[in-house]
C-alpha positions in Angstrom: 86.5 164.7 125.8 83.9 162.9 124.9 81.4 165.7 124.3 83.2 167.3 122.1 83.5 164.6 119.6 79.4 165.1 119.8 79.6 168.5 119.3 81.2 168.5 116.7 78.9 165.9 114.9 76.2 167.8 115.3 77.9 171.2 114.0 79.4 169.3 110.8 75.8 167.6 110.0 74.9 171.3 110.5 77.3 173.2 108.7 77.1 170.2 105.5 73.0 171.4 105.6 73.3 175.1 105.6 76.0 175.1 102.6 75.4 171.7 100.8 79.3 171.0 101.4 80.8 168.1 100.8 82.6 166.0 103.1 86.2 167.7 101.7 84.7 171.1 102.6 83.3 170.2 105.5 86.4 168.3 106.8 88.7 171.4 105.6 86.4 174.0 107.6 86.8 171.9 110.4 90.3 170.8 110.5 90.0 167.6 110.6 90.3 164.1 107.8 87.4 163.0 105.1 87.7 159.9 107.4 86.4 161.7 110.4 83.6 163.9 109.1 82.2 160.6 107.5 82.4 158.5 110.7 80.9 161.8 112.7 77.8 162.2 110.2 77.2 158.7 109.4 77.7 156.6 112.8 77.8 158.9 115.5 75.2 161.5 114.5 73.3 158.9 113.4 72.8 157.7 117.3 72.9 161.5 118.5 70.3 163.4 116.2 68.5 160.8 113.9 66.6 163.7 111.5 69.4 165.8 111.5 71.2 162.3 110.1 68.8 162.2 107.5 69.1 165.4 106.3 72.8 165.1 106.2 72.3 162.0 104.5 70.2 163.6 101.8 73.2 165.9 101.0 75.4 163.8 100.9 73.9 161.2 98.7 72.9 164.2 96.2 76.4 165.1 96.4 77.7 161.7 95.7 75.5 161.4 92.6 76.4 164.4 91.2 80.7 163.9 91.5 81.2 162.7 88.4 79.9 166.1 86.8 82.1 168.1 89.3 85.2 166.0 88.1 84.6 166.4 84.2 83.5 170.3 85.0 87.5 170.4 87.1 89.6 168.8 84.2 87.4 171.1 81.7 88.6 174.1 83.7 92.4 172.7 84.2 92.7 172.4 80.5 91.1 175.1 79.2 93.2 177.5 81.8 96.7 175.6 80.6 95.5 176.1 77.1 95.1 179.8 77.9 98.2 180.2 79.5 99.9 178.7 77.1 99.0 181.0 74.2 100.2 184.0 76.5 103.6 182.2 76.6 103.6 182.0 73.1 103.1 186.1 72.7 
């Protein structure tokens, strides 16, 4: 049991490096909770595969800086697609 908790550390840290993903794409890919991807690249890989860590970590901290542009970029999107559809209803 335990081994595959360690697996699957080391195939999230390298699945978030070969696609950039976020921790939400990364724990939807694999199934599992935000809360467990984070504790599985951040505590345990960290112990199991210290440059893979780093490299993980390096995503992931690029990722967090940037969030706050993905955010505005979504609500741009989910306005300007209800503001589309709405002129349709309106034909």
């Amino acid at each position: 049991m335990k081994g595959i908790v360690e697996e699957r550390a080391v195939e999230l840290g390298e699945y978030i490096i070969e696609s950039k993903a976020t921790v939400r794409k990364a724990a939807k890919k694999f199934g599992v909770s935000k809360s467990t991807v984070h504790k599985d690249v951040s505590q345990r890989l960290k112990k199991l595969n210290p440059t893979l860590y780093l490299e993980v970590r390096r995503i992931l901290d690029t990722n967090k800086s940037e969030r706050h542009i993905r955010g505005g970029l979504a609500t741009k999107n989910k306005y300007l697609l209800k503001k589309s559809q709405q002129k349709t209803d309106n034909k």
